[in-house]
TORKOL-4160 file (C-alpha; in steps of 0.2 Angstrom, whole numbers, padded with zeros to 4 digits, m for minus):
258
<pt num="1" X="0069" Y="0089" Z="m0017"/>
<pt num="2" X="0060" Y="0091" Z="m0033"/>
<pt num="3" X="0040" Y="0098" Z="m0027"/>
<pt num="4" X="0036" Y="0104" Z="m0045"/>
<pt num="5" X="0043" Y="0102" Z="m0063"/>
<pt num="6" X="0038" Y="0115" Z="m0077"/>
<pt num="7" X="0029" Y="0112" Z="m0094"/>
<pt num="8" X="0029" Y="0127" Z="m0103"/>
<pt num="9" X="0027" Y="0137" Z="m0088"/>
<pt num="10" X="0013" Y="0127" Z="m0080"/>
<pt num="11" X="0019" Y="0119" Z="m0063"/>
<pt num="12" X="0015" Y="0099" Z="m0061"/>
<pt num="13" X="0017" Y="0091" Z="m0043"/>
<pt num="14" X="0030" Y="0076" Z="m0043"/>
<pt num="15" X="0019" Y="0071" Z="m0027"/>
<pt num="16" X="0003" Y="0069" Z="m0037"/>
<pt num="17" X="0013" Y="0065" Z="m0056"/>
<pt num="18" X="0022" Y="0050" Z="m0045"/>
<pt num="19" X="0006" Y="0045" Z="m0039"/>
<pt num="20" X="0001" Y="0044" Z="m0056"/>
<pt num="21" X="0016" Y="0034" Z="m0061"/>
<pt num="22" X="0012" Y="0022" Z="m0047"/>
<pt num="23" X="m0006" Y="0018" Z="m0054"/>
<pt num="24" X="m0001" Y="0016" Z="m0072"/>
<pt num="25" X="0013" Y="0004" Z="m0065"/>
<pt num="26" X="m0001" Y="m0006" Z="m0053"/>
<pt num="27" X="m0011" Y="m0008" Z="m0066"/>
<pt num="28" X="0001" Y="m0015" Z="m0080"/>
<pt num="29" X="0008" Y="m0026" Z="m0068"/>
<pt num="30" X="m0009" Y="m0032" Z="m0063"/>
<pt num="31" X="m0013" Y="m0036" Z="m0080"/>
<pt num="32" X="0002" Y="m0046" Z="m0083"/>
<pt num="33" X="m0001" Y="m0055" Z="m0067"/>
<pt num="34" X="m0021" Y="m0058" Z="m0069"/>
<pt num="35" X="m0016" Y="m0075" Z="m0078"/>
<pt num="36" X="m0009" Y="m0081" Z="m0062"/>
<pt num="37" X="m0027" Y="m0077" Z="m0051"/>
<pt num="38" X="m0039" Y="m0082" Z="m0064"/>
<pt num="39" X="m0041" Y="m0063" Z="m0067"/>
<pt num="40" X="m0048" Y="m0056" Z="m0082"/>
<pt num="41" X="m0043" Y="m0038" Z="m0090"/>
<pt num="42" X="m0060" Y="m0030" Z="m0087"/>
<pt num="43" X="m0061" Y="m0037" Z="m0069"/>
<pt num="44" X="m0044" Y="m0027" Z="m0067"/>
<pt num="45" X="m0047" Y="m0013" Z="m0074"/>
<pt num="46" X="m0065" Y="m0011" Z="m0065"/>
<pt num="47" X="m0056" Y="m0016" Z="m0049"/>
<pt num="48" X="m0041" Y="m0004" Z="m0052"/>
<pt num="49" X="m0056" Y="0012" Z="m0053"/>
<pt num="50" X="m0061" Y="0006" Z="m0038"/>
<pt num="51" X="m0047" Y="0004" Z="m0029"/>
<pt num="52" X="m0039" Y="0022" Z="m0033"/>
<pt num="53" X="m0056" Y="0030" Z="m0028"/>
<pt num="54" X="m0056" Y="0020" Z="m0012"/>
<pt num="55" X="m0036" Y="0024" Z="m0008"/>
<pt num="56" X="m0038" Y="0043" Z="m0012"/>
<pt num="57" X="m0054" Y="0045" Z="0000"/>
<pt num="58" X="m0046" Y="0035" Z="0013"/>
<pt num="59" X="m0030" Y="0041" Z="0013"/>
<pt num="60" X="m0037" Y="0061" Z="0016"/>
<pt num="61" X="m0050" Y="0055" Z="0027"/>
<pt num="62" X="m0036" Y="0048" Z="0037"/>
<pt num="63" X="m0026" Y="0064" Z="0036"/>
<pt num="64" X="m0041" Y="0075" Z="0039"/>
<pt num="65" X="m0044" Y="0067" Z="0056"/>
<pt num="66" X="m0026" Y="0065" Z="0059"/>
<pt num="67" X="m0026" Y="0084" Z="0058"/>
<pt num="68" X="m0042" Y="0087" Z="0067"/>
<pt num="69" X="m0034" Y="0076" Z="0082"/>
<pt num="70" X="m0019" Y="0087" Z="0082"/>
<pt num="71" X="m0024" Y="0104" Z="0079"/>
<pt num="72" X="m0042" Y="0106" Z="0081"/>
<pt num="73" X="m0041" Y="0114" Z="0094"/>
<pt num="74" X="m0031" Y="0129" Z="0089"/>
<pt num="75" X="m0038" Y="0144" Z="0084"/>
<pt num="76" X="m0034" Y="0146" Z="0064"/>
<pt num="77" X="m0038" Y="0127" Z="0062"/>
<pt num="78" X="m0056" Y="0129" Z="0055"/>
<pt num="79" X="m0054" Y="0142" Z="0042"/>
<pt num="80" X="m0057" Y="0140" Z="0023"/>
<pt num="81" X="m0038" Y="0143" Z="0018"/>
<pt num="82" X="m0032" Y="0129" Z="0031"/>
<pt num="83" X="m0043" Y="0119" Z="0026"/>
<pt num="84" X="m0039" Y="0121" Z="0009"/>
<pt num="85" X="m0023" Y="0117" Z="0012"/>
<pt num="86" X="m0026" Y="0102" Z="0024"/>
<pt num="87" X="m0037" Y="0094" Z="0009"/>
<pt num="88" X="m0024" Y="0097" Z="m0006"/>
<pt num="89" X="m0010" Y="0091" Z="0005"/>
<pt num="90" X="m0005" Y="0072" Z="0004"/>
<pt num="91" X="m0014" Y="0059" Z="0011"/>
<pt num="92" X="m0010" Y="0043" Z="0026"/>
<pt num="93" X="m0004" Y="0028" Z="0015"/>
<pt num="94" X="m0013" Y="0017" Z="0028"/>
<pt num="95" X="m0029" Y="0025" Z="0026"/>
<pt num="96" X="m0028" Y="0023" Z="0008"/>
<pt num="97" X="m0023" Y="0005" Z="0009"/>
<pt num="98" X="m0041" Y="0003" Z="0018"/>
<pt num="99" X="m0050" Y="0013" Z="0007"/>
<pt num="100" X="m0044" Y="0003" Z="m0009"/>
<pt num="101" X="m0046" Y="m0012" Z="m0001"/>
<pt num="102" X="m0062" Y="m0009" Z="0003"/>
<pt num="103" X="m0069" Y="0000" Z="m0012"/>
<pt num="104" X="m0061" Y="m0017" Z="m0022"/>
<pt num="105" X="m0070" Y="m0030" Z="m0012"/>
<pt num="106" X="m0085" Y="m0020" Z="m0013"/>
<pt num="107" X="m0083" Y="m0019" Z="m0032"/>
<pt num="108" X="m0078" Y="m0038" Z="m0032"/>
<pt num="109" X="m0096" Y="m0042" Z="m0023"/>
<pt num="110" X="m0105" Y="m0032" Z="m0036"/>
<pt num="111" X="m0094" Y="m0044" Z="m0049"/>
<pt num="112" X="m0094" Y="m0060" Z="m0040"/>
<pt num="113" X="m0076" Y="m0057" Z="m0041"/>
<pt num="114" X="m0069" Y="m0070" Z="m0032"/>
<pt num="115" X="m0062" Y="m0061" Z="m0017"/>
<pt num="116" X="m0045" Y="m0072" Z="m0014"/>
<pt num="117" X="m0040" Y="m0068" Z="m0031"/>
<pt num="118" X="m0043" Y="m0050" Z="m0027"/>
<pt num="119" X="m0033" Y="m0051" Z="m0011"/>
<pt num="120" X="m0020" Y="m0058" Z="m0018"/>
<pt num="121" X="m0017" Y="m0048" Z="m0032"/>
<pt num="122" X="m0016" Y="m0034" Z="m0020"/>
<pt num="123" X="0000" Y="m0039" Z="m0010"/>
<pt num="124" X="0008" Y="m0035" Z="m0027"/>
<pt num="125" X="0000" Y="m0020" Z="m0031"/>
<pt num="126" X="0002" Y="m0013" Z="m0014"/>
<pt num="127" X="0021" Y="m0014" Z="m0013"/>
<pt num="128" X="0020" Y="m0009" Z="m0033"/>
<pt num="129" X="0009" Y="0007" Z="m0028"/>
<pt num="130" X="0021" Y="0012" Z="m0011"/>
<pt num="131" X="0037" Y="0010" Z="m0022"/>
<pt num="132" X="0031" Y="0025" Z="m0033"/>
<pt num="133" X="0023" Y="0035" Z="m0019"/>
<pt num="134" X="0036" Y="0038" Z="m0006"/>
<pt num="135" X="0046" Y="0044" Z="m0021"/>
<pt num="136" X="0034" Y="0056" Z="m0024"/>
<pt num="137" X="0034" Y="0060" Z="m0002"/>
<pt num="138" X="0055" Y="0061" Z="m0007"/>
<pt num="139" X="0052" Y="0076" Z="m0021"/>
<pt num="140" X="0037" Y="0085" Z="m0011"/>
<pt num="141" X="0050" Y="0085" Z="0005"/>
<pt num="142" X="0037" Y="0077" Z="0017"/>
<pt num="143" X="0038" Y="0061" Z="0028"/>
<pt num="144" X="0057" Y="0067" Z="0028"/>
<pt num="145" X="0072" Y="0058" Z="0040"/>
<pt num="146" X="0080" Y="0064" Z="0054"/>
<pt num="147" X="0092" Y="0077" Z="0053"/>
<pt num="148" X="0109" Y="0073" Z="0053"/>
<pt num="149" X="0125" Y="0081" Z="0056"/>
<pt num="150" X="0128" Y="0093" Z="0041"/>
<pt num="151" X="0109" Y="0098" Z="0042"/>
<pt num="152" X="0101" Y="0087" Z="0029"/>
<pt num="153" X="0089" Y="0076" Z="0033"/>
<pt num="154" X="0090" Y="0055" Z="0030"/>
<pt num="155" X="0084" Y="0050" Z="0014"/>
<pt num="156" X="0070" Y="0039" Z="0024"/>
<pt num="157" X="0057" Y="0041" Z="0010"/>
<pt num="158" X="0070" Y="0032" Z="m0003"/>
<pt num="159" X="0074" Y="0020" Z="0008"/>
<pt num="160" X="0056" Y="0015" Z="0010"/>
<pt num="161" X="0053" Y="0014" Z="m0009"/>
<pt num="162" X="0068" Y="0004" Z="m0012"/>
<pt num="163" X="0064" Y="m0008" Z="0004"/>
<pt num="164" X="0045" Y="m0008" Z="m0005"/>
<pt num="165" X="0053" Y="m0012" Z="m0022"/>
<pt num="166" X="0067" Y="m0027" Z="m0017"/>
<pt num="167" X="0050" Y="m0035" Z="m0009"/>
<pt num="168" X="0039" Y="m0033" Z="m0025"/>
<pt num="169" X="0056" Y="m0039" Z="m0035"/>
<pt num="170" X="0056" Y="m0055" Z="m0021"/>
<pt num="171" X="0036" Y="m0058" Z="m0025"/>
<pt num="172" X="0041" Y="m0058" Z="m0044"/>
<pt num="173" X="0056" Y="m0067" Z="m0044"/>
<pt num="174" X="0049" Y="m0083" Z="m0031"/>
<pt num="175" X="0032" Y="m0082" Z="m0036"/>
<pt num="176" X="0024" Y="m0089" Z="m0019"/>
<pt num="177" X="0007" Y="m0090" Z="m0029"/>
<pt num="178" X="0013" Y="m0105" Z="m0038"/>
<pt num="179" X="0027" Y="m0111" Z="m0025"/>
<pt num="180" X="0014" Y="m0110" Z="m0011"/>
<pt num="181" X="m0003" Y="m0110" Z="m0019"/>
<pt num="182" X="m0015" Y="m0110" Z="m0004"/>
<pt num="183" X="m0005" Y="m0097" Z="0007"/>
<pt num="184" X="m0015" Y="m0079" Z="0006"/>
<pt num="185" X="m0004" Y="m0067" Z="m0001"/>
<pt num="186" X="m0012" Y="m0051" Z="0008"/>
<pt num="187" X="m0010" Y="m0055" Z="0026"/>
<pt num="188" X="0012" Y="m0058" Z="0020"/>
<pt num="189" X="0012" Y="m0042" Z="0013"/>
<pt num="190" X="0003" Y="m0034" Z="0027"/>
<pt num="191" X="0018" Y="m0043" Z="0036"/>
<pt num="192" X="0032" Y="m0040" Z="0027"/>
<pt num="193" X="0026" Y="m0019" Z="0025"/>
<pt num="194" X="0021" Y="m0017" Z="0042"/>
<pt num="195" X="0037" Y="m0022" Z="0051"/>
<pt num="196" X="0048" Y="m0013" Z="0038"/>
<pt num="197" X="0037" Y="0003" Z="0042"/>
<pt num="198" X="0039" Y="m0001" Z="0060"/>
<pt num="199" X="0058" Y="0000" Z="0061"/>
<pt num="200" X="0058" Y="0013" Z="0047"/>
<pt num="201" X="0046" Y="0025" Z="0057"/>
<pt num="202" X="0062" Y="0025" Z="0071"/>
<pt num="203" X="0070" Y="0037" Z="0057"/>
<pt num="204" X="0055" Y="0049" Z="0053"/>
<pt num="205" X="0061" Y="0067" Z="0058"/>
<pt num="206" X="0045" Y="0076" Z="0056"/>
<pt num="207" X="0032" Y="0083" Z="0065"/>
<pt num="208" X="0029" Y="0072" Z="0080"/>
<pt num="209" X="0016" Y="0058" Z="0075"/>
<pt num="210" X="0017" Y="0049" Z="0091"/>
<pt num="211" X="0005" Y="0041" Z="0104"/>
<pt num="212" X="0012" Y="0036" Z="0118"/>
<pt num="213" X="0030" Y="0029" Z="0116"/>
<pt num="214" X="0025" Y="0023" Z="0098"/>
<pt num="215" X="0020" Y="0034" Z="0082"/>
<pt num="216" X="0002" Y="0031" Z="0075"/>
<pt num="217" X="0010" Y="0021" Z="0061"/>
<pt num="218" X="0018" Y="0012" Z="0072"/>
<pt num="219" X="0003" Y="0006" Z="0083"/>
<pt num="220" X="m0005" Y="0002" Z="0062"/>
<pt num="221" X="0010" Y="m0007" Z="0059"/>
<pt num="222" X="0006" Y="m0017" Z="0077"/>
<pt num="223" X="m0012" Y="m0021" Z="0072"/>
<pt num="224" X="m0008" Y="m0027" Z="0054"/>
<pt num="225" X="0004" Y="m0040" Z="0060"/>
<pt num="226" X="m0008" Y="m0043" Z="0073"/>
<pt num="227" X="m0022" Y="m0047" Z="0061"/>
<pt num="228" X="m0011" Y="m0055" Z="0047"/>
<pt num="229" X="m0005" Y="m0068" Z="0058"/>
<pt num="230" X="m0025" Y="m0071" Z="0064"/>
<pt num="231" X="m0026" Y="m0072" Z="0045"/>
<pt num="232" X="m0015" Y="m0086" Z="0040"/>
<pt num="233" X="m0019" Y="m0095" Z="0057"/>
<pt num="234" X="m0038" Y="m0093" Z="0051"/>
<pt num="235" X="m0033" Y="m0100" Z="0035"/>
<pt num="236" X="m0022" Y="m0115" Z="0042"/>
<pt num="237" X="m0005" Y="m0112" Z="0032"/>
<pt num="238" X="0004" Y="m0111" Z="0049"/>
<pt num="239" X="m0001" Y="m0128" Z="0055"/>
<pt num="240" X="0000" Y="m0138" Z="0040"/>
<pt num="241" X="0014" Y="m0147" Z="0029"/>
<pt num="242" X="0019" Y="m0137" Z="0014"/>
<pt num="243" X="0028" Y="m0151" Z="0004"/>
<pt num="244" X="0021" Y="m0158" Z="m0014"/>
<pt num="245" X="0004" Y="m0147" Z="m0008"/>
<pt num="246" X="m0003" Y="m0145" Z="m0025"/>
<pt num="247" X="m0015" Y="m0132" Z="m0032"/>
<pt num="248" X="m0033" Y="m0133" Z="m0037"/>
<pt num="249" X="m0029" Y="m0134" Z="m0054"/>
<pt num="250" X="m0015" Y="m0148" Z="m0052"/>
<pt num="251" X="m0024" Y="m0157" Z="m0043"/>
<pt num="252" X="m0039" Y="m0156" Z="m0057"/>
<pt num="253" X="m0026" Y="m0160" Z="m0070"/>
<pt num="254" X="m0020" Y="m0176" Z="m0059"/>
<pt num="255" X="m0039" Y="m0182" Z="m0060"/>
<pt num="256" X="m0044" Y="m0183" Z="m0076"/>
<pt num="257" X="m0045" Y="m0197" Z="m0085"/>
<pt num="258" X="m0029" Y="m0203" Z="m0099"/>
């Protein structure tokens, strides 16, 4: 663990410098890719402000009512030095993944953005962002594994980012937005997250999160799977032929006159 590195004598917190890293990253990437969604670099960057307002809200929002939930109740919870440290403390990745989504589509409205661009250029940067953020969780020490026998804990935040990572490095390397033009992106990534997280949860070691037999990011997981594969129903890519489908812009390009 590594919660703080020193720059003449001033500490810096690898939890909120990694998050730093993770934006910088999104947002290259996001620009290389914006080609490939019609996108332009000021719609990027507009929606990128957006978004890390949106995810840094929701993701405390999310851990303040966690909290709340959990130890409202005790004496201590309400004073000002708690709640200092409740607020400066990391945030729920799957409050800020609603936050950011919703902050982008709102800015997106306002921009006449169109909104499937927007959604699928956020399956990339989500798995971008998450890499670089439970590396940051890794250095702090929090969301750690399960002890094991010498006393350490399992590395579950590394193997997160690297699970999060080898799906981004998939999304690069088959490109589905050109293989598979009218599939939604989002609702897959929901997907392919959610279910990783599920089984990756079973190897959390900290401080019980749980409801019932599940943890509450378990039961997220649940519901995101639930409403992707809605999703791609809604949008009929689980009921139609995927051969020689061709994109709007092929198909444009087939039409014109020789």
């Amino acid at each position: 663990m590594l919660p703080f590195i020193y720059i003449d004598g001033y500490p810096f917190a690898m939890y909120s410098l990694m998050a730093l890293f993770g934006i910088v990253f999104v947002v290259v990437l996001a620009l290389i890719k914006r080609k490939a969604f019609d996108l332009r670099k000021r719609d990027i960057l507009r929606l990128a402000t957006y978004a890390t307002i949106g995810a840094i809200l929701g993701a405390k929002l999310f851990s303040v009512i966690g909290q709340i939930f959990k130890h409202g109740t005790e004496p201590d919870f309400w004073t000002a030095e708690n709640w200092l440290y409740i607020t400066s403390a990391g945030g729920v990745f799957y409050g800020g993944l609603i936050g950011g989504l919703g902050l982008a589509t709102l800015r997106a409205k306002i921009a006449r953005i169109e909104l499937e661009s927007v959604f699928n250029i956020a399956a990339y940067a989500g798995l971008a962002f998450q890499s670089f953020g439970r590396l940051g969780c890794y250095c702090a020490g929090c969301c750690y594994g399960i002890e094991l026998a010498d006393g350490t804990h399992f590395p579950v935040q590394l193997f997160e980012a690297g699970f999060c990572f080898t799906a981004l490095l998939v999304f690069l390397i088959v490109k589905p937005e050109r293989r598979w033009p009218d599939i939604p992106l989002l609702p897959v990534y929901m997907i392919t997250y959610s279910a990783g997280r599920f089984i990756l949860e079973f190897l959390r070691g900290d401080a019980s999160r749980g409801v019932w037999i599940l943890s509450t990011s378990q039961w997220i997981a649940l519901v995101l799977i639930t409403v992707a594969l809605v999703w791609l129903k809604k949008s009929g890519f689980l009921h139609k032929p995927h051969k020689n489908r061709l994109s709007k812009a092929q198909k444009e390009t087939i039409d014109l006159p020789g």
